[in-house]
C-alpha positions in Angstrom: 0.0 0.0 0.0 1.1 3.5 -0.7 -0.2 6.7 1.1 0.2 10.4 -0.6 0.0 13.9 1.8 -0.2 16.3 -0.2 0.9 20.3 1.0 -0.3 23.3 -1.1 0.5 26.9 -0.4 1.4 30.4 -1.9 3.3 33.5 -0.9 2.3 37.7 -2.0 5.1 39.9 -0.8 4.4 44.1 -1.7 7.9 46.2 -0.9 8.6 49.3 -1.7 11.6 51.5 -0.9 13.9 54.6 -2.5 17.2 54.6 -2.9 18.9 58.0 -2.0 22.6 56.1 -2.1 24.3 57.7 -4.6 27.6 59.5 -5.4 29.1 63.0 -4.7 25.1 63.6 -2.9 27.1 65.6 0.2 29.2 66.8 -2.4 32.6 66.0 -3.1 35.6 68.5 -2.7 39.1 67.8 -5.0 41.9 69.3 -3.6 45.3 70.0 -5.2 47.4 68.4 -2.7 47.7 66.6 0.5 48.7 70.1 1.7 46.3 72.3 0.5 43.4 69.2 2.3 45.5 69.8 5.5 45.7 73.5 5.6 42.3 73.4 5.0 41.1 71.2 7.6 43.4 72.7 10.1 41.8 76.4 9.2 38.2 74.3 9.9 39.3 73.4 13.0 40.5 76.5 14.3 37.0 78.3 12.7 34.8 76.0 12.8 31.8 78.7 11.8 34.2 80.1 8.7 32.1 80.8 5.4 34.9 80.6 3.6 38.1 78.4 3.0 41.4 80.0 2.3 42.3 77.3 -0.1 41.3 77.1 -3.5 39.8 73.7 -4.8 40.8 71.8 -7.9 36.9 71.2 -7.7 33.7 70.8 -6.0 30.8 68.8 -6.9 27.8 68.7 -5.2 25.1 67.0 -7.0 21.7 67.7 -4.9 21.1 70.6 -2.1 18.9 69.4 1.0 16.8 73.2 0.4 13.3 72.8 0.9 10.9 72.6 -2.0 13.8 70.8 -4.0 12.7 67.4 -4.8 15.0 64.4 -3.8 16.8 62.7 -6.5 15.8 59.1 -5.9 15.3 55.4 -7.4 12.4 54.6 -6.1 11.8 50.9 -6.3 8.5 48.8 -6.4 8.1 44.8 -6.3 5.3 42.5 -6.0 6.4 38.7 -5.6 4.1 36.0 -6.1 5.0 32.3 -5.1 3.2 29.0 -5.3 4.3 25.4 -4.5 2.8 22.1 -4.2 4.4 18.7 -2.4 3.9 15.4 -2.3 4.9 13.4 0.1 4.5 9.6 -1.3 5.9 6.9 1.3 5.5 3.1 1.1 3.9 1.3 4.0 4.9 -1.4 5.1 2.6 -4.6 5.2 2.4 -7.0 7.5 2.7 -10.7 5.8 
């Protein structure tokens, strides 16, 4: 004699999310030397409310501002999952003889 159980189920998964990870988004400062980074972050430290840096940058990047009323530059992302499985267990009694 052989006996079946069977299993039957399914899965519904809903995500969403934005992704804000991107480059140079706090901007990115290029300096022309290892000096010219130190001087400058000596001069920080000694004034740390300065508006202005006495070294001049190879170049700044900055890519978004955090003003408000500008809108975020995001990825957003947006998945729905849907899963089904069956099994079937199939085992083998034993008989008595």
């Amino acid at each position: 004699m052989r006996g079946h159980s069977l299993t039957f189920g399914g899965s519904y998964e809903n995500y969403e999310s934005e992704n804000v990870f991107f480059p140079g988004k706090q901007s990115a400062y290029v300096y022309n030397s290892l000096a010219d980074f130190y001087a400058d972050a000596n001069d920080y430290l000694a004034n740390p409310n300065r508006t202005t840096s006495p070294i001049t940058l190879r170049r700044f990047q900055v890519r978004w501002n955090n003003i408000p009323g500008n809108e975020k530059p995001i990825q957003p992302l947006e998945v729905q999952y849907f899963g089904a499985y069956a099994q079937d267990v199939w085992q083998r009694r034993a008989t008595s003889r």
